[in-house]
N, C-alpha and C positions, 0 to 999 in steps of 0.2 A: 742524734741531734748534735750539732757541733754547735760550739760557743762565739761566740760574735765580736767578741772581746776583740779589743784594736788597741795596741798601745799609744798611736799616733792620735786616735782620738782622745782617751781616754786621758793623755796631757793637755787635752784642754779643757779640762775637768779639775779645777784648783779644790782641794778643801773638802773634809768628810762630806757637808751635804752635798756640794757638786758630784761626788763618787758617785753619792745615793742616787741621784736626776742620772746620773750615763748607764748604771747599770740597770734602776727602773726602766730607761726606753730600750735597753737590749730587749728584757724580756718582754717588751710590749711590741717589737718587733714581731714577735712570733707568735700568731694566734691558736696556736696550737697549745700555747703556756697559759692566758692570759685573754679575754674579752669583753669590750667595751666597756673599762671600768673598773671588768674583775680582777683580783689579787688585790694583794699591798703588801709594801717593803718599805722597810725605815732603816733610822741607825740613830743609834745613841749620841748625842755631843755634852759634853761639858761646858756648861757657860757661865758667865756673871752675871747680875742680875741689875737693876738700877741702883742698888743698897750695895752693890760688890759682895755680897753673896754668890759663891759658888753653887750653882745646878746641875742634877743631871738630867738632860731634856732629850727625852723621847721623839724625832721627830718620823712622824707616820704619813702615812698616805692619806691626803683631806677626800671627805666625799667629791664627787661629780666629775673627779680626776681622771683619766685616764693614761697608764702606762705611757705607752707609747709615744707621748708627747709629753708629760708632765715636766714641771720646772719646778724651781728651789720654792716660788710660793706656791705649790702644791702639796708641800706638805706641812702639816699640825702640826709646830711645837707642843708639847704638855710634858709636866712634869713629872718624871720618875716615881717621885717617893708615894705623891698621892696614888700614881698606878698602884705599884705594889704594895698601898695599902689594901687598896680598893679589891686585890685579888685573893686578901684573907679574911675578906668578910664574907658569914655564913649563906647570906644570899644578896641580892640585888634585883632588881626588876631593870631591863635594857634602856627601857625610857628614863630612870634614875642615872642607871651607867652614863648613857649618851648625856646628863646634863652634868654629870659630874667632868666625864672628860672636856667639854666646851670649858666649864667653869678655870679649870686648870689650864687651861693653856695660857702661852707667854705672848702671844701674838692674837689681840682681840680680832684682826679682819683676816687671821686663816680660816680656810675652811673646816667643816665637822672634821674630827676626827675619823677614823673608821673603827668601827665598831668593833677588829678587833685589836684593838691599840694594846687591852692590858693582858692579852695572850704574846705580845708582842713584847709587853718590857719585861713579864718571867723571863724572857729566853735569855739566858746569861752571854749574848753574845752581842758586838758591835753592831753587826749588821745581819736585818734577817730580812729573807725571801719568800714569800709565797706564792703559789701558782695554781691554778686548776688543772694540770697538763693533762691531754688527753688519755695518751698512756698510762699512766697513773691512773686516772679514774675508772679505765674500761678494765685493767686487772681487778680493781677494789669492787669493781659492781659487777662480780660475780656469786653465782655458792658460796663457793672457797675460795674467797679473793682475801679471805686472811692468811692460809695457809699459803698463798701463791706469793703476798707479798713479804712473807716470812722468808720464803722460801730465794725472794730475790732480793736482798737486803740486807738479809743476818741482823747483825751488831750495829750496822751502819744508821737504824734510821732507829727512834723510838713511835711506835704503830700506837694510835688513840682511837677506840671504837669512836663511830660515831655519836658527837654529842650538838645537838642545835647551835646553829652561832650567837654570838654572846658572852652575857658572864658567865654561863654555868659552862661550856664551853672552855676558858679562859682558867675559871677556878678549877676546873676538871683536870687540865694540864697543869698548874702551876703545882699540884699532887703527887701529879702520875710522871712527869718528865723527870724530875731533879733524880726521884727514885730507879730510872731504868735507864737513865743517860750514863756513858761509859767513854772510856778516850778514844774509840772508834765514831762513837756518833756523830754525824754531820748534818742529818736531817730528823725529821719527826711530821711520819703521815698522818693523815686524819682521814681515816675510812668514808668512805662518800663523800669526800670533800675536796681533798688537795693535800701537794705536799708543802711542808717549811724546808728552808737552808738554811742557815749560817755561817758567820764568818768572822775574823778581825780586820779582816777589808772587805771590799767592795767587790773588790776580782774570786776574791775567795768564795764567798755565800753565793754568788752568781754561778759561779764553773762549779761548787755542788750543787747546784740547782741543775744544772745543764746534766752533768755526771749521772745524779739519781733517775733523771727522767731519761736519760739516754738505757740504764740500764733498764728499765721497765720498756721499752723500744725495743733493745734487743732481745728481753724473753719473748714477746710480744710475735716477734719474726720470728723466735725459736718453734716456737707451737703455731704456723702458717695464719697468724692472727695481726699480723706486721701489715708495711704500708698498702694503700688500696683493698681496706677490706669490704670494701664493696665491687661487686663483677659489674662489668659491660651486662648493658640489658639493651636490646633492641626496641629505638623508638617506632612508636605507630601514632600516625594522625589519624584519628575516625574523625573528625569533627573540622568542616570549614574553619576559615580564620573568622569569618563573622560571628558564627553561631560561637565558639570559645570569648568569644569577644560579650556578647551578652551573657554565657552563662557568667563569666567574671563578675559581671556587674549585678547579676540580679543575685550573685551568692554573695558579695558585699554588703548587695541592699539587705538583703536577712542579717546577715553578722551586724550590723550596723543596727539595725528593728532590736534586737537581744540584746546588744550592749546598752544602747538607748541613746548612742552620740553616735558620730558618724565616725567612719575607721578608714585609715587607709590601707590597702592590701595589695602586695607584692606577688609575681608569680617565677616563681624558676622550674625552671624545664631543661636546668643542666645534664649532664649525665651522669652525673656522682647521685642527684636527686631521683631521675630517670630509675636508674637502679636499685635507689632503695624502696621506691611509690610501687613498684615492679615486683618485690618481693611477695611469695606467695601467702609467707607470715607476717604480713605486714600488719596486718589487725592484732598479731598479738605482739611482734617486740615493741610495738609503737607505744602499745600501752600498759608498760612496765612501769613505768615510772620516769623523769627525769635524770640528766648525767649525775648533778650535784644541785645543793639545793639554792646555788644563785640562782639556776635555771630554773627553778621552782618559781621564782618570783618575776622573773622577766619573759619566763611563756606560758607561766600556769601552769596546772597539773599535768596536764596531756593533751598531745595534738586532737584533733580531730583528723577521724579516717572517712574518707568521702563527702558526701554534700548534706547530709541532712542537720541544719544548724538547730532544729527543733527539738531533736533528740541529744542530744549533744547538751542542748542548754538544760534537758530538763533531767541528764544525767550527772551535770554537775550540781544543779541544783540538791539532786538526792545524796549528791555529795557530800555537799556542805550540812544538811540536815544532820547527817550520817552522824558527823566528828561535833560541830558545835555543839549539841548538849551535852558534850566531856571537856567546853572549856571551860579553864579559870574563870573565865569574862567574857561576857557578850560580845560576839566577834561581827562586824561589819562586813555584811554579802561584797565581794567584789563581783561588779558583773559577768554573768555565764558566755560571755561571747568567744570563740577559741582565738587562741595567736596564732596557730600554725594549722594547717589543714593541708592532708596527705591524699591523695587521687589519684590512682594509677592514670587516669586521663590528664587529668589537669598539673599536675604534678604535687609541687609543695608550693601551699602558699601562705603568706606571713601576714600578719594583719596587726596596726598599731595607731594609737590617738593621732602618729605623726608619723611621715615620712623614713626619718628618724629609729622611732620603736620599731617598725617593721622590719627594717636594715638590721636591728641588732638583733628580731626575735629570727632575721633569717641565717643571720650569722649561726649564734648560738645552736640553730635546729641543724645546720651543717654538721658541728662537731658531737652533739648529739648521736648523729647518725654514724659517724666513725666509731665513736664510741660503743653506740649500740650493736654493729657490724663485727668489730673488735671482740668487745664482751662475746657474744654468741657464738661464734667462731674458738673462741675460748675455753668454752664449755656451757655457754648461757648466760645470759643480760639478766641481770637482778639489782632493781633501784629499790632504793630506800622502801620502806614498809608507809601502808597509805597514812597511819596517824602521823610519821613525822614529816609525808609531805604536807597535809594538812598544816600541819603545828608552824612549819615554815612559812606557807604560803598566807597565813594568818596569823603572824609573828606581830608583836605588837608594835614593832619601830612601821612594818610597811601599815597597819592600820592607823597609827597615826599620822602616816602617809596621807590617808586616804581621806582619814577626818578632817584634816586639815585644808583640804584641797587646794585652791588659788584659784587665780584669776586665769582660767581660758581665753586664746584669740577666739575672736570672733569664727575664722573657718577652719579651726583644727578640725582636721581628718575629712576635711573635703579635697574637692580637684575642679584646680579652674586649667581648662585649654584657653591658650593665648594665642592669634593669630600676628603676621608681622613683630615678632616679639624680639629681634634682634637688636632695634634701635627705637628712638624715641618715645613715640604712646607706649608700644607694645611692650617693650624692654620695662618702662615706668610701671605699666600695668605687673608685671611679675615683681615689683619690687613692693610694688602696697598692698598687692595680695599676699606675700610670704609675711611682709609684716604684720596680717593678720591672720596667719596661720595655715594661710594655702600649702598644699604643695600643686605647683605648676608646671605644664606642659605646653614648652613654648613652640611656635612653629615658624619657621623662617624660610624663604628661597634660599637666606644666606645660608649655607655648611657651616658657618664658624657657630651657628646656633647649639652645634653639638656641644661645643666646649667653650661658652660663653661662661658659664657657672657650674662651679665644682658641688655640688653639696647634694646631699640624698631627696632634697623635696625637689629636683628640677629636673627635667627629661626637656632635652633640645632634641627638635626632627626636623630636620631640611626639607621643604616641602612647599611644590611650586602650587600654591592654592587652584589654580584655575584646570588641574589636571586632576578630575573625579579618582581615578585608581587611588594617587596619592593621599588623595585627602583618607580616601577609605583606610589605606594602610596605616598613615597617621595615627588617626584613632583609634586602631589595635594597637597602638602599640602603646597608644597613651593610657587604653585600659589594663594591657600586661603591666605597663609601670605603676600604676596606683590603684587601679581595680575599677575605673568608673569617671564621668566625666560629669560634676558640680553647675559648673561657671561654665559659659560661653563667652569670653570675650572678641567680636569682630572685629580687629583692626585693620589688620592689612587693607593698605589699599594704595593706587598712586595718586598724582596730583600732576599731571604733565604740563609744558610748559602753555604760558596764554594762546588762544589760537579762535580766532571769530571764526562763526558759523561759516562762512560761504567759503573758509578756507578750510574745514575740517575735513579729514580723511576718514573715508568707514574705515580703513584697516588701523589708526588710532581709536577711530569709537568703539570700535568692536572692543580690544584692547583693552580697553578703559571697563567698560562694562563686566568682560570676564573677569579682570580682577574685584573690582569693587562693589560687584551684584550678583555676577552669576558664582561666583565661586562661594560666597555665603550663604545662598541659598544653600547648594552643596552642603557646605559646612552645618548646618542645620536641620537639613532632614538627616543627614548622617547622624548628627550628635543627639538628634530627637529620642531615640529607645534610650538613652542612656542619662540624660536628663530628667527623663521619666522615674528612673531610678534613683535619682539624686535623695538622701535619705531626708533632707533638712526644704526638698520640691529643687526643683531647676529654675536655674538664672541667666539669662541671656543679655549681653550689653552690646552696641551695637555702637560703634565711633560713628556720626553721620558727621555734619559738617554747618557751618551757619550758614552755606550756601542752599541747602534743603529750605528756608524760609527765603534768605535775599541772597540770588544768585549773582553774582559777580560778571562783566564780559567779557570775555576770553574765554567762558569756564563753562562751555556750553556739558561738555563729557561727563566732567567731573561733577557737574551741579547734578546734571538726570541723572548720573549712575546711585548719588547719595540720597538723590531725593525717592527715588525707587526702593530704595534701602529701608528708607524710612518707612513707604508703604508695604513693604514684605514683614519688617518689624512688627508694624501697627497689625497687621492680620492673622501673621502668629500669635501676638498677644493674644486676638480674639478665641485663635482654635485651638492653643495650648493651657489657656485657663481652669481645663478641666483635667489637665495632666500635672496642676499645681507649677507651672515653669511658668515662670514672670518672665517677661520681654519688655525692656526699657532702652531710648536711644538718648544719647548726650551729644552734643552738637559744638564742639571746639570751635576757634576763629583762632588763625594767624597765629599758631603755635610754631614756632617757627626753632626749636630743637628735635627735627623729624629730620626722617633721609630724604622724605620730599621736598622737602623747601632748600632746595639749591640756592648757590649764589644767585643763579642764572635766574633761576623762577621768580627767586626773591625779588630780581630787581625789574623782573617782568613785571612780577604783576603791581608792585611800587606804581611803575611809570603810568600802568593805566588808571590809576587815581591821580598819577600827577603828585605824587607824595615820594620825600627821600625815604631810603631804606628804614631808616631809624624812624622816622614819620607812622610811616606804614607799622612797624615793629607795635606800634601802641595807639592806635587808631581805633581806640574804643571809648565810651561813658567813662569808663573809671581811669581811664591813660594808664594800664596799667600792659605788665606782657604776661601774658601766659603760657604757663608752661607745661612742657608732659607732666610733671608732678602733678600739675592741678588736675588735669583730666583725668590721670590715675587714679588721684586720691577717690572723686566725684565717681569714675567706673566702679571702685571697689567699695566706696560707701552704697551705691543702686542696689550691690549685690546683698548689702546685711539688712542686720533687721531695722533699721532709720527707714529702708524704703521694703518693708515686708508685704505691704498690703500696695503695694503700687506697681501697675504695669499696666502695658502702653504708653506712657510718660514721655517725656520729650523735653528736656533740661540742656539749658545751653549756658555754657562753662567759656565766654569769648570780652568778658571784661564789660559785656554790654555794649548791644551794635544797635546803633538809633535807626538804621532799617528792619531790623528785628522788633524792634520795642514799639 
């Protein structure tokens, strides 16, 4: 592992906390150190106080932070003295701990502290490090991963068995450090967990960090347990792209039936995965136990091996029976649903409330796998014993997690596909589903669809609607990306310039029609099996037009192809009612922020009212304009539960047009 350290950057880092922000995103540079969250690093400062009182202020890593981007308000001021009061008291309970650190702190709108802040101010050093590094942890989770990291360490680091995180944790070290720390030491492991550094700078704690975890690297390689320990495995497809495409969905719909809300589920078929789903022992290193026990909390005990979510659920269940009548306190079931599911067919797949959680539970089950690869190669993969995974996994900060809940979006852990989604309705339409908690799968003729939007809930596909193959492709690939297809939203469509009947061209009306009728039909018996599936029933919205009731002249294509639409809609309602999938159509006028409505069009179809542009712009009941927003809002509202019990429907979002009314 080489250190990242720049001194050209690193001068633009004024001032101990600025150190602490450059050398936290080194290591969060490197997932190998550090994921989604995990670790924390602080450093000591002395300050004054509003009285001019001298402090010494602890500042740590706030919760919901992550490394690799974190900035100066990302970390918790709190105060010293009360830490290391707090670390001589005979006990503590963590929900006590956590209110005493909030209470202390010097900065009321930082974030929590991290929980372990008072393992953090013991350590007599400026600045400290922690890390989960991979190396590190696949030595410690073996047999003799004590002797091994004895063996590669000596003097240099102080080894802490395994203790829960927390106060006992925190007092456990504030014991056992001071007593076996020597002028060699630089770090201090903690068996199943991770290592710490230190330092009197910034540069210092950081390049021991890098040093200890490099030399656990190179025993690593010494004993053929170094980088890629995982082999090439040969893929095989048994199974068409459809049929994978449904089992996805219908192994969602079960995980989603167990947990009791709907989940989104990711699928990888890399080859690092390829090779470990491929292993012959894959039924037993899988279920050894987790790397460490953040990963205990963010995938649960144990992946699931294969498809049966039934037994799975009713083996964690025997689980939990198992441990909770040896707790302290009534502990709150988390639901039996798995995060990770390993298939030598299907490969690995991640599953989470959000886009989001999946991304990190697929992260995590990556290094996982190195790890586990590692360890076994090693001499044998040996995770934690089951009561402290239990004890972790039912720690009382994550049940009060749990007790506490909050307020859910409306479509967490669903999936809406979006047609025309690069601009206007359709673009709108992904912005008011993500803000109630969609993840969305937008499709566009445009390419730039791919890389419209950066973030884990959005899958862009370029895709000429009116070309069947495609469409089909589309939607494998929108169920590899989230597991499953929610929402239909219909948008795409044209709007070409005014043109009277006796001038119209079939190879314009044909045209017109493939986009705007025939290629939705498409889009709906394709997305039918998958809808079906939908855990919360399927929802279908369909853009028509106010030309569907009062057709406009010029607009002979566009008014039949919408109003057609309209009747495909109205009879899906009818024959999909018993497959729980509601079909509702909303009916826009004169939205006039689409790709449709050109200058040119605009001012076409203006003239044949006889009205200026700006005329035309608001040529409704209420002279108001409308916009994609509005029509988004009104698609993503049809989809929740305001319109649950309604389908068929036919709602028109146009300002109020006195030939409609």
């Amino acid at each position: 592992m080489k250190s990242l350290w720049n001194d050209r950057e690193a001068a633009q880092y004024q001032g101990d906390l600025a150190q602490r922000v450059y050398t936290s995103r080194l290591l969060g540079r490197d997932r190998s150190l550090v994921l989604h969250g995990g670790g924390n690093t602080s450093v000591k400062i002395q300050e004054k106080n509003l009285i001019g009182e001298t402090e010494d202020i602890l500042y740590v890593k706030g919760s919901g932070w992550d490394l690799s981007t974190i900035e100066a308000a990302g970390f918790s001021p709190v105060r010293m003295r009360h830490l290391l009061g707090l670390a001589k008291l005979a006990s503590l309970s963590d929900p006590q701990m956590v209110n005493e650190l909030k209470t202390q702190m010097t900065r009321a709108s930082a974030p929590s502290p991290s929980v372990e802040a008072i393992l953090h101010a013991i350590l007599p050093y400026k600045y400290v490090d922690h890390t989960h590094a991979d190396a590190v942890i696949a030595v410690t989770n073996t047999p003799n991963g004590l002797a091994r990291v004895q063996e590669i360490y000596g003097d240099k680091v102080v080894i802490i068995p395994y203790v829960m995180p927390g106060f006992d944790l925190a007092r456990f070290c504030a014991a056992k450090f001071p007593a076996e720390a020597g002028e060699n030491t630089i770090g201090m492991l903690l068996m199943n967990h991770g290592m710490f550094s230190f330092g009197e700078t910034a540069q210092e704690s950081y390049e021991r960090m890098i040093q200890l975890v490099s030399m656990a690297e190179d025993y690593l390689t010494k004993h053929g347990a170094g980088e890629n320990p995982l082999p090439p495995a040969v893929k095989s497809e048994n199974k068409s792209e459809k049929s994978i495409a449904k089992t996805l969905a219908t192994l969602r719909h079960e995980v989603s039936e167990v947990a009791g809300f709907p989940m989104i589920m990711t699928q990888d078929k890399s080859d690092r995965v390829w090779a470990f789903v491929q292993r012959k022992d894959l039924g037993e290193i899988s279920q050894q136990g987790p790397a460490t026990p953040d990963h205990v909390i963010r995938t649960k005990q144990l992946p699931m091996v294969g498809t049966d979510v039934k037994a799975y659920a009713a083996a964690y269940q025997g689980y939990f029976s198992q441990y909770s009548a040896t707790a302290k306190q009534p502990k709150t079931m988390l639901d039996p649903a798995p995060r990770v599911i390993l298939d030598p067919e299907l490969g690995m797949l991640t599953l989470g409330k959000t886009a989001k959680d999946a991304a990190i539970a697929a992260d995590i089950y990556h290094h996982t796998m190195e790890v586990v690869a590692a360890a076994t190669k090693l001499g044998g993969y040996q995770a934690l014993p089951s009561q402290d995974i239990f004890d972790v996994e039912y720690w009382d900060l994550e049940q009060a997690k749990l007790r506490s809940g909050g307020k859910t979006p409306m479509f967490t852990g669903e999936v809406a596909l979006v047609t025309g989604a690069a601009s206007g309705i359709g673009k709108a339409c992904v912005n008011s589903l993500w803000q109630r908690g969609a993840a969305v799968v937008g499709l566009d003729i445009n390419p730039a669809i791919q890389e419209l939007h950066k973030r884990p809930d959005f899958c862009g596909i370029p895709c000429d609607v009116t070309d069947e193959k495609a469409i089909t492709e589309a939607i494998e690939k929108a169920v590899r990306a989230f597991g499953g297809i929610d929402i239909l939203v219909l948008n795409a469509g044209i709007f070409p310039g005014g043109c009277p009947i006796d001038s119209l061209a079939t190879e314009q009306w044909r045209k017109v029609m493939a986009i705007n009728l025939d290629a939705n039909l498409t889009l709906m018996r394709e997305c039918h099996p998958f809808l079906k599936l939908a855990p919360k029933g399927g929802r279908v919205v369909a853009i028509g037009s106010k030309n569907v009731n009062a057709p406009g002249p010029g607009a002979a294509a566009y008014s039949a192809s919408k109003a057609a639409l309209n009747q495909l809609a109205r009879v899906a309602a009818l024959e999909w009612g018993r497959d729980n999938i509601r079909i509702n159509s909303i009916h826009p006028n004169a939205v006039f922020d689409t790709g449709i409505w050109t200058e040119e069009v605009l001012k076409s179809r203006a003239e044949s009212y006889g009205l200026t542009v700006s005329e035309y712009k608001t040529n409704n009941v209420l002279k108001v304009e409308v916009t994609s927003h509005d029509v988004a809002e009104l698609a993503a509202e049809m989809c929740g539960a305001l319109f649950a019990k309604t389908t068929g429907s036919h709602i028109p979002v146009d300002g109020g047009n006195d030939r409609v009314i």
